[in-house]
C-alpha positions as CSV (number, residue, x, y, z in Angstrom):
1,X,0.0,0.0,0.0
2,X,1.3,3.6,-1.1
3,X,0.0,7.2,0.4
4,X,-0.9,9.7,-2.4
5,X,-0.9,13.3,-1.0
6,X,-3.5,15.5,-2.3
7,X,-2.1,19.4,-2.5
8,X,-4.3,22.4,-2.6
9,X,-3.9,22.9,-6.3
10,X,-2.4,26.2,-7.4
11,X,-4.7,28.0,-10.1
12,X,-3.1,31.0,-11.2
13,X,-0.2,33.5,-10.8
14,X,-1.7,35.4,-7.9
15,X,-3.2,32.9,-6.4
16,X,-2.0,32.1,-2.9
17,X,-4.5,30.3,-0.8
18,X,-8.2,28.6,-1.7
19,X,-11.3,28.3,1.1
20,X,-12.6,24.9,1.1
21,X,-16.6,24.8,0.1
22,X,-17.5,21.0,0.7
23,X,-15.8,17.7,0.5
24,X,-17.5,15.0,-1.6
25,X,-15.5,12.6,0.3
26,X,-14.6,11.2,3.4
27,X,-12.0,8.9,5.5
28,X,-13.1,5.4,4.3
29,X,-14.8,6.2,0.7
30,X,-13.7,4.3,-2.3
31,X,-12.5,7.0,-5.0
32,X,-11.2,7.0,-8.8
33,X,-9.1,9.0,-10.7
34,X,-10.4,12.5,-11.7
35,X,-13.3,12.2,-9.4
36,X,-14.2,15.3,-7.4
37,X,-12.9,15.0,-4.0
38,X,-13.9,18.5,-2.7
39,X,-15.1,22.0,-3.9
40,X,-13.0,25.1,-3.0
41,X,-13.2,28.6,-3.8
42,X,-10.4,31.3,-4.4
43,X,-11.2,34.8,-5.4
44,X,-11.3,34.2,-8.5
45,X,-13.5,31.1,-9.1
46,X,-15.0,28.2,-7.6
47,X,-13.6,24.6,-8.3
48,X,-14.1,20.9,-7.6
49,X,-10.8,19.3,-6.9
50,X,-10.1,15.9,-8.7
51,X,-8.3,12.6,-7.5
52,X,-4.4,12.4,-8.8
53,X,-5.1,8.7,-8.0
54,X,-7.5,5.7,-7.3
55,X,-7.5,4.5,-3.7
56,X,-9.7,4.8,-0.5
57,X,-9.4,8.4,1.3
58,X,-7.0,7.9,4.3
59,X,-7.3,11.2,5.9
60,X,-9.0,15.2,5.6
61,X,-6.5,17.5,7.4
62,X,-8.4,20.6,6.7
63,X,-12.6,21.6,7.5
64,X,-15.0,23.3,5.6
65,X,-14.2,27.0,5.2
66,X,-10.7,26.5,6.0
67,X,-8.2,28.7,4.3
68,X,-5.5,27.2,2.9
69,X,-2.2,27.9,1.2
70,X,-1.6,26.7,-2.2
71,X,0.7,23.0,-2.1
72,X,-0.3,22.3,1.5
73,X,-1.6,18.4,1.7
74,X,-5.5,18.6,2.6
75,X,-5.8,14.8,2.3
76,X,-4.3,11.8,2.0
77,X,-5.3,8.6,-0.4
78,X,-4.2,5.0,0.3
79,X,-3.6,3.1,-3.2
80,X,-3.1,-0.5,-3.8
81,X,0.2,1.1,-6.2
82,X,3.9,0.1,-5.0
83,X,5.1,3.4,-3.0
84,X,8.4,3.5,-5.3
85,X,5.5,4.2,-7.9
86,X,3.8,7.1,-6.4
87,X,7.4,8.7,-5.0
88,X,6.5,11.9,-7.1
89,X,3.6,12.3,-5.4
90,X,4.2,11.2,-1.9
91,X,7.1,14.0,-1.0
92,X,5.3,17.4,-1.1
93,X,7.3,20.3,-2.4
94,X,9.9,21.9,0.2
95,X,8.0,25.0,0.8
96,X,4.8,23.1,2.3
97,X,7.2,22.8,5.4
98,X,6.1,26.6,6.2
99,X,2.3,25.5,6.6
100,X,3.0,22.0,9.3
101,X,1.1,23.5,12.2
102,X,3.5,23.6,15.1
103,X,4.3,25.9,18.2
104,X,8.0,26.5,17.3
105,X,9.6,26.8,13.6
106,X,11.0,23.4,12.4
107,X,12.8,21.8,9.0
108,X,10.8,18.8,9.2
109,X,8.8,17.9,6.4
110,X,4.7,18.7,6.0
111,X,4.2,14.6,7.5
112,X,2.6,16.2,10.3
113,X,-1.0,13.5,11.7
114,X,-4.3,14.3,11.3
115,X,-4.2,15.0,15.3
116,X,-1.6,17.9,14.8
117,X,-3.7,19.1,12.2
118,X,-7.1,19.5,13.5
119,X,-4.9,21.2,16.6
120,X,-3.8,23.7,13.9
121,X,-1.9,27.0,15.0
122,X,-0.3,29.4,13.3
123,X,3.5,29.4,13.3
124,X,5.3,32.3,15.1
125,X,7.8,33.9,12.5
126,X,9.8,36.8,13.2
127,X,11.2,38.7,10.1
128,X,12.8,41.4,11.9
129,X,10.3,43.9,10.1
130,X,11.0,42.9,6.8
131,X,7.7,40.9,5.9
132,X,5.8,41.4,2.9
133,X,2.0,42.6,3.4
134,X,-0.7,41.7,0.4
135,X,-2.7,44.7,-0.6
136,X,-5.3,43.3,1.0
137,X,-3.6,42.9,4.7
138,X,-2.9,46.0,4.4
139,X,-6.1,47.2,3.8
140,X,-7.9,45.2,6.3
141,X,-5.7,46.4,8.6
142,X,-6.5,49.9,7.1
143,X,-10.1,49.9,8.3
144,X,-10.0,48.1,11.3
145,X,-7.3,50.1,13.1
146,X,-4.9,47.6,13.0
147,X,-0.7,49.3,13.7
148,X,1.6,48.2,11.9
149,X,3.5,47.7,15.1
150,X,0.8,45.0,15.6
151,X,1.1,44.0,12.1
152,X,4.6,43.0,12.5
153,X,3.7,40.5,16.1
154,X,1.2,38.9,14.3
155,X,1.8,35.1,13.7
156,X,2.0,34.2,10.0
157,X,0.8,31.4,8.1
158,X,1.2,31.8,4.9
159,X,4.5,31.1,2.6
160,X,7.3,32.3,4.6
161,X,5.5,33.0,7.4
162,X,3.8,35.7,5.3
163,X,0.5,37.0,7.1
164,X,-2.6,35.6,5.4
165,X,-6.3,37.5,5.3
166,X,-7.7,34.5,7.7
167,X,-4.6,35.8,9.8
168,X,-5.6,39.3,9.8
169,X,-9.0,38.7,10.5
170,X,-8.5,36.0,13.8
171,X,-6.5,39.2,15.3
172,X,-9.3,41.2,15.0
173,X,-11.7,39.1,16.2
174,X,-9.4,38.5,19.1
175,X,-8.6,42.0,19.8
176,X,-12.4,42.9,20.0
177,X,-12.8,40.2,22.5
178,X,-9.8,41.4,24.5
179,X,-7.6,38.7,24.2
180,X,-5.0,40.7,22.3
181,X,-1.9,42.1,24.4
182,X,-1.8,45.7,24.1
183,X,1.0,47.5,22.0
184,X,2.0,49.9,24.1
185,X,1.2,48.6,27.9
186,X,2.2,44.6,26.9
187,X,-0.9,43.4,28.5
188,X,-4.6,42.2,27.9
189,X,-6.6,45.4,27.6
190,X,-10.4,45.0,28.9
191,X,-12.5,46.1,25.6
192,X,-16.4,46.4,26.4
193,X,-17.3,46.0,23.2
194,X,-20.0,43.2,22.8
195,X,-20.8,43.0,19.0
196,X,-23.8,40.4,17.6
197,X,-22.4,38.5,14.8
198,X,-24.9,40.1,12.1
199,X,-24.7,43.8,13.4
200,X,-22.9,45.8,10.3
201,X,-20.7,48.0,11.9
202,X,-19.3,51.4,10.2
203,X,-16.3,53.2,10.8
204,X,-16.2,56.9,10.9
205,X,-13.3,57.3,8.9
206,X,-13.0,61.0,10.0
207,X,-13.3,60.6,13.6
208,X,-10.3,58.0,15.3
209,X,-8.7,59.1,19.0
210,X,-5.2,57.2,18.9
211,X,-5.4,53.6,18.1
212,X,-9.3,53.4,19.4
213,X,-12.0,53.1,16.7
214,X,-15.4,55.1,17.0
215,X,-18.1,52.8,15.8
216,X,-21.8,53.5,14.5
217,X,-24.3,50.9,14.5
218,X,-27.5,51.4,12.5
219,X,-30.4,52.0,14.5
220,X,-34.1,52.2,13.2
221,X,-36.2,50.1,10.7
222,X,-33.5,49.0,9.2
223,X,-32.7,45.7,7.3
224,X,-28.9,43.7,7.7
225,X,-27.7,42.1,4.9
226,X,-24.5,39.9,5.3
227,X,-21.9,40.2,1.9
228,X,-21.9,36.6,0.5
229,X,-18.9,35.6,-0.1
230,X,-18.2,36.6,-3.6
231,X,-19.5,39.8,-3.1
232,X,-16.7,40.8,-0.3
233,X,-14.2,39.2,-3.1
234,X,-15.8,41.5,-5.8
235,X,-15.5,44.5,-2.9
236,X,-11.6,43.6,-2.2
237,X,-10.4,43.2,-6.0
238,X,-12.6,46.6,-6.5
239,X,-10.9,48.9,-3.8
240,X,-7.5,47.2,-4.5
241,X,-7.9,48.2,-8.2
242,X,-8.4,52.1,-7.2
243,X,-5.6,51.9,-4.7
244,X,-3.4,50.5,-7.4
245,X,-4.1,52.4,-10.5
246,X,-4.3,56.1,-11.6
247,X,-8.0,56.0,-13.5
248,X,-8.6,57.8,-16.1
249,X,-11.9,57.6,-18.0
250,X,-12.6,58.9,-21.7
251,X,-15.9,58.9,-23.3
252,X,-17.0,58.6,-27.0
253,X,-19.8,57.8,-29.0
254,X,-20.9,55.7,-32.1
255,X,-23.4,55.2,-34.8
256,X,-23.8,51.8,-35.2
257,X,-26.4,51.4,-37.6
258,X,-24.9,49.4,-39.9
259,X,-24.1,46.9,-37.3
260,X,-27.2,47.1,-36.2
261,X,-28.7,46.5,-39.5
262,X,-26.6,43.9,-40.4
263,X,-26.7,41.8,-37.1
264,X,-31.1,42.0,-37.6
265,X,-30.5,40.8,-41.1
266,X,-28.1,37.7,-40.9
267,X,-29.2,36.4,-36.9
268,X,-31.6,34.1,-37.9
269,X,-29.7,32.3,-40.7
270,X,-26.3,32.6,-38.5
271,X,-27.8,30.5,-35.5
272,X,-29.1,28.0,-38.2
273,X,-25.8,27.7,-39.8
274,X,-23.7,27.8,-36.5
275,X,-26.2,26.2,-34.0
276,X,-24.9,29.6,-31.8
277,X,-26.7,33.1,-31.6
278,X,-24.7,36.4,-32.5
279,X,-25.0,38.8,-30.1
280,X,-23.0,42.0,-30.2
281,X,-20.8,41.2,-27.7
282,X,-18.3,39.7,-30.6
283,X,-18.8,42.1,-32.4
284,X,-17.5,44.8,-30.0
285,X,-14.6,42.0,-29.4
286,X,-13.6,42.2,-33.2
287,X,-13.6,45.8,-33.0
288,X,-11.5,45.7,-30.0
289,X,-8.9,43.1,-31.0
290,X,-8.0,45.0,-34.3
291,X,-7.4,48.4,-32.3
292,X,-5.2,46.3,-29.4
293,X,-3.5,45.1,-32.9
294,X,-2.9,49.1,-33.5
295,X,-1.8,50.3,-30.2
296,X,-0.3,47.5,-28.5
297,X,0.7,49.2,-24.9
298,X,-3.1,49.1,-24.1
299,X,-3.1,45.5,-23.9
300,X,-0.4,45.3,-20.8
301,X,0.8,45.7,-17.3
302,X,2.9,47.3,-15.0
303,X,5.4,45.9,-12.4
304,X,7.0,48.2,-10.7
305,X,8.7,50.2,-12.8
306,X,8.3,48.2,-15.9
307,X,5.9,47.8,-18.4
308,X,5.0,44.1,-19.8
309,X,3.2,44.7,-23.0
310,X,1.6,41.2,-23.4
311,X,2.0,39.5,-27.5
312,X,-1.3,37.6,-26.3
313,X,-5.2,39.2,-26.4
314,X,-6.9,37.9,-24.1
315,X,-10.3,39.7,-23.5
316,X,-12.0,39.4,-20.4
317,X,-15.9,40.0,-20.6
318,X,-18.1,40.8,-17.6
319,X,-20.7,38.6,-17.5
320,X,-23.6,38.7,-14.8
321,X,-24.7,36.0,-12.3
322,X,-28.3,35.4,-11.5
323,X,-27.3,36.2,-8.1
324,X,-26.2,40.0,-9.1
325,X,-22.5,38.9,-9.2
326,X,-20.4,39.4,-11.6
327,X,-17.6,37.3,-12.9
328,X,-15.2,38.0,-16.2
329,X,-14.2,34.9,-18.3
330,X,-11.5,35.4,-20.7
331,X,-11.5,34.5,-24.4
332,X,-8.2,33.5,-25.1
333,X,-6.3,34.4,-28.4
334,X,-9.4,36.2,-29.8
335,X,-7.6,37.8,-32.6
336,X,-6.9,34.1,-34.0
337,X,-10.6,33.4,-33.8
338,X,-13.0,34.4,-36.7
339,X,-16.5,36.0,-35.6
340,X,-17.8,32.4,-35.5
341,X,-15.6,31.3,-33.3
342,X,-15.8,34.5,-31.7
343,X,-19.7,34.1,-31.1
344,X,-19.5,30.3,-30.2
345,X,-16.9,31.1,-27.1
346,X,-18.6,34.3,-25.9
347,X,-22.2,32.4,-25.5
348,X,-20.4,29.0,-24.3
349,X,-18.3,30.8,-21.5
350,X,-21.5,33.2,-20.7
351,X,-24.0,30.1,-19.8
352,X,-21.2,28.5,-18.0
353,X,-20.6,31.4,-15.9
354,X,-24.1,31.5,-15.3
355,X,-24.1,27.7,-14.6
356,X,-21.1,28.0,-12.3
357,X,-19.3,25.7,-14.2
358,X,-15.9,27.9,-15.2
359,X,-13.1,26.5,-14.7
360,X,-10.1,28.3,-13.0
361,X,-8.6,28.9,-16.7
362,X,-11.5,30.1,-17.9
363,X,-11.2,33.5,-16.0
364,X,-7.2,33.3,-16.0
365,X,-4.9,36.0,-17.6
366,X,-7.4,38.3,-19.5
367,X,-5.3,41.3,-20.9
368,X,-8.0,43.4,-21.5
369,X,-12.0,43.4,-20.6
370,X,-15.1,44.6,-22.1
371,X,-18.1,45.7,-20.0
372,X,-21.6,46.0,-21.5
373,X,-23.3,48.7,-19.4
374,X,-26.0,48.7,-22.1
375,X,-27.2,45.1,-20.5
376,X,-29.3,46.7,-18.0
377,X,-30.3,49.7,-20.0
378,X,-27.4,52.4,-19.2
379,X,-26.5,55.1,-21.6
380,X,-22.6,55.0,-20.1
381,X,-20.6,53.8,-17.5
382,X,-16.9,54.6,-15.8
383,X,-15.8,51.1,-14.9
384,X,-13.1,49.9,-12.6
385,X,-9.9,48.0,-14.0
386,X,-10.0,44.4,-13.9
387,X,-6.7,44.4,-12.2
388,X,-3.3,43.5,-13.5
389,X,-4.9,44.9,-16.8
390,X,-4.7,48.5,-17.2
391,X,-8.0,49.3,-19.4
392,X,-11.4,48.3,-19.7
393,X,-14.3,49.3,-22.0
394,X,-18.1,49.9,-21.8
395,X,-20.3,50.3,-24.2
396,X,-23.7,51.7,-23.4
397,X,-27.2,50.4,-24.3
398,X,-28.1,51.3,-28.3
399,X,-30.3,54.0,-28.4
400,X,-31.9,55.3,-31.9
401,X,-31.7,59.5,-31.9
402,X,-31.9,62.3,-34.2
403,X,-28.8,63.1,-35.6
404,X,-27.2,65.2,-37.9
405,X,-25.4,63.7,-40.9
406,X,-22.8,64.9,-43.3
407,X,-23.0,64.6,-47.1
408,X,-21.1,66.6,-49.7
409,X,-25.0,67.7,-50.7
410,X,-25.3,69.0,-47.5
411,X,-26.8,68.4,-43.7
412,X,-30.1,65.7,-43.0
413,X,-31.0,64.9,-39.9
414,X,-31.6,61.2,-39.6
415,X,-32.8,58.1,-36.9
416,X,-29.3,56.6,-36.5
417,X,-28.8,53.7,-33.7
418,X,-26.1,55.8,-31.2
419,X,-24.2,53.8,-28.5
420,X,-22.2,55.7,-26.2
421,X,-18.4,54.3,-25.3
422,X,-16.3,55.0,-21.9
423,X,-12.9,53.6,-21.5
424,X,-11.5,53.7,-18.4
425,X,-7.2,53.0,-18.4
426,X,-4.0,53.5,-15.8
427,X,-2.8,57.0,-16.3
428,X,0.6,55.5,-14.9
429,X,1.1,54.3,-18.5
430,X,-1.6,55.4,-20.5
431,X,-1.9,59.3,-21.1
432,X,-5.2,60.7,-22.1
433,X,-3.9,61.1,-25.4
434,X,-3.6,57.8,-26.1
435,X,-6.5,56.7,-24.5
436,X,-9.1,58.9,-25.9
437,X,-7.2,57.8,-29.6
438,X,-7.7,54.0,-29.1
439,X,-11.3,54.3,-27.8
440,X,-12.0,56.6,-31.3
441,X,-10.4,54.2,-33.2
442,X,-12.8,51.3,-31.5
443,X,-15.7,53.7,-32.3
444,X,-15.2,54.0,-35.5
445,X,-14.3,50.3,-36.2
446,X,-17.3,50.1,-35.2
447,X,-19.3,52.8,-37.3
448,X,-17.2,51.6,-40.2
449,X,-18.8,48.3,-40.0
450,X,-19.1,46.3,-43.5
451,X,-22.9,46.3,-43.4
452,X,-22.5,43.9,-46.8
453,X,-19.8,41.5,-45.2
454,X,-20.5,37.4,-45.0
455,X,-20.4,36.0,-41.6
């Protein structure tokens, strides 16, 4: 008999640590290869979690809404396979080390028993000051008072002893309950602060004495209403986006008629040729991609001091959830796809999103994202980047309106179909010059439009 390992499975770049939803299995339970073993979420997609191997589940080291770093074991699988067999995936990669719970630091290997685990606290680290803080432990600690005096003493979790959000977050449940040493006296200070679990609470972010918070609770007829949790996700990536990136938004409009026209004249036969509908959202993606083709620094990022223009467009497209979420699924390489293809990914990743079944790639290294504002009947919109990008579009809802037109015999005034465009973009690296030239070049890709083309 061999022991197979199961890792929290890394999904992404900036991905760092997944919260477990629901395991489909438990100690005892047959399994097979590629059969879901449990569901986890990160804050960019939830995901079912498949068997490397075929076996009968030995051990769960983690719960239900755990979070947990990315490689960390989170079960184990006995296998009727030779052990010399599964040696690649018994021996977890070195850095797990940093997650065995444990009072002191150690060099052993993760190995630690399902006893140890369940008895789970977080290792003390010190990094004489020098520890790195996410953008969002920073802004946690922002808006709930936290030093970073205290910042530095609090016990770290994650890789390298790096403080984690579900780190951040036990401190400041501690701390209102008192059971936090003080910074400057070295001992437990008495807080009377006795707060219901589903009371909102409100900081006054003009009115702090010292280190002590003023709060205000909502009295009256009022009605509570708990985030879920992809709504605090949505809340986090949102705020981090305007604390990272100078915006910048420019505005423009279209005349779209001939798309318009066109799209009322072929939509019928197109969904019986394709078995797919065309909507306009591939539309605005073709118009999009051949600009990005034009001005190439618009589809990018910055690190640091450095600019990564990316050879790759990949186009992220809000899309949203029955629930009033929204989630952006990409469509990789979409100027190698024709306006079939095009169509046939826009509507296949849409129902999925709206069937929850995206996979983790599906919403994975989008370069630049398109936002239809018009969905819901808006003229115009200034959206927020879809962070690391630096741009994002929004066209408006199609409106027809007088409008004057120009002929060489002179001025009419016409019933044109008008859309409205807003582009908002990182003025680190974008100036308005450029921006407001690559969202009129969009616009009039667009009121170019071959009305006569084949599809």
């Amino acid at each position: 008999m061999a022991t197979v390992d199961l890792l929290m499975p890394k999904m992404g770049e900036s991905i760092m640590e997944a919260t477990i939803l629901k395991w489909h299995k438990q100690p005892g339970d047959p399994i097979k290869i590629d059969e879901t073993v449990l569901e986890i979420a990160t804050d960019k997609v939830d995901t079912e979690v498949p068997s490397t191997s075929e076996g009968t589940i030995s051990e769960i080291l983690f719960n239900v809404n755990d979070v947990v770093p990315v490689g960390t074991v989170i079960a184990r699988i006995k296998t009727d396979a030779e052990a010399d067999a599964n040696e690649e995936f018994v021996s977890a990669p070195p850095q797990v080390a940093t997650y065995k719970p444990q009072a002191e630091p150690s060099t052993h290997n993760v190995s630690a028993t399902s006893e140890a685990t369940a008895n789970y606290k977080p290792q003390t680290t010190n990094l004489n000051g020098n520890r790195f803080y996410s953008p969002l432990v920073l802004n946690i600690a922002a808006q709930e008072g936290v030093s970073m005096t205290e910042l530095e003493k609090i016990a770290g979790t994650g890789n390298e002893g790096r403080v984690t959000k579900r780190d951040i977050l036990q401190y400041v449940s501690e701390k209102r309950q008192g059971r936090v040493a003080s910074s400057e006296k070295g001992e437990v200070r008495e807080q009377q602060l006795v707060i219901p679990v589903n009371r909102i609470e409100q900081r006054d972010s003009e009115r702090e004495t010292g280190s002590n918070r003023q709060l205000t609770t909502y009295t009256g007829n009022v009605e509570i209403i708990e985030m879920d949790r992809m709504r605090r996700l949505i809340a986090d990536h949102m705020v981090r986006s305007k604390q990272t990136s100078a915006h910048v938004t420019s505005f423009s409009e279209a005349d779209v008629t001939n798309l318009v026209m066109w799209r009322d004249k072929v939509k019928k036969d197109f969904e019986k040729r394709e078995g797919t509908k065309i909507t306009f959202t591939p539309l605005f993606i073709e118009a999009v991609v051949r600009c990005i083709k034009k001005f190439p620094i618009i589809n990018s990022s910055v690190d640091g001091d450095r600019i990564i223009v990316k050879k790759d467009i990949n186009i992220g497209m809000a899309t949203a959830l029955p629930g009033g979420n929204l989630i952006v699924p990409v469509i990789r390489n979409a100027d190698q796809l024709n306006l079939v293809g095009l169509a046939k990914q826009v509507n296949s990743l849409a129902d999925n999103a709206r069937n929850n079944k995206l996979r983790p790639e599906d919403i994975a290294d989008g370069t630049f994202t398109l936002t239809n504002v018009g969905t819901f009947g808006s003229l115009m919109g200034t959206p927020i980047i879809n962070q690391p990008q630096v741009a994002i579009l929004a066209v408006g809802a199609i409106k027809k309106r007088p409008v004057v037109i120009e002929t060489p015999h002179g001025d009419s005034i016409a019933i044109r179909h008008m859309m409205y465009l807003s582009m908002s973009y990182d003025h680190r690296i974008i100036d308005g010059s450029l921006g407001a030239t690559f969202l009129t070049a969009v616009a009039n890709e667009l009121e170019n439009f071959n009305g006569s083309r084949e599809f």
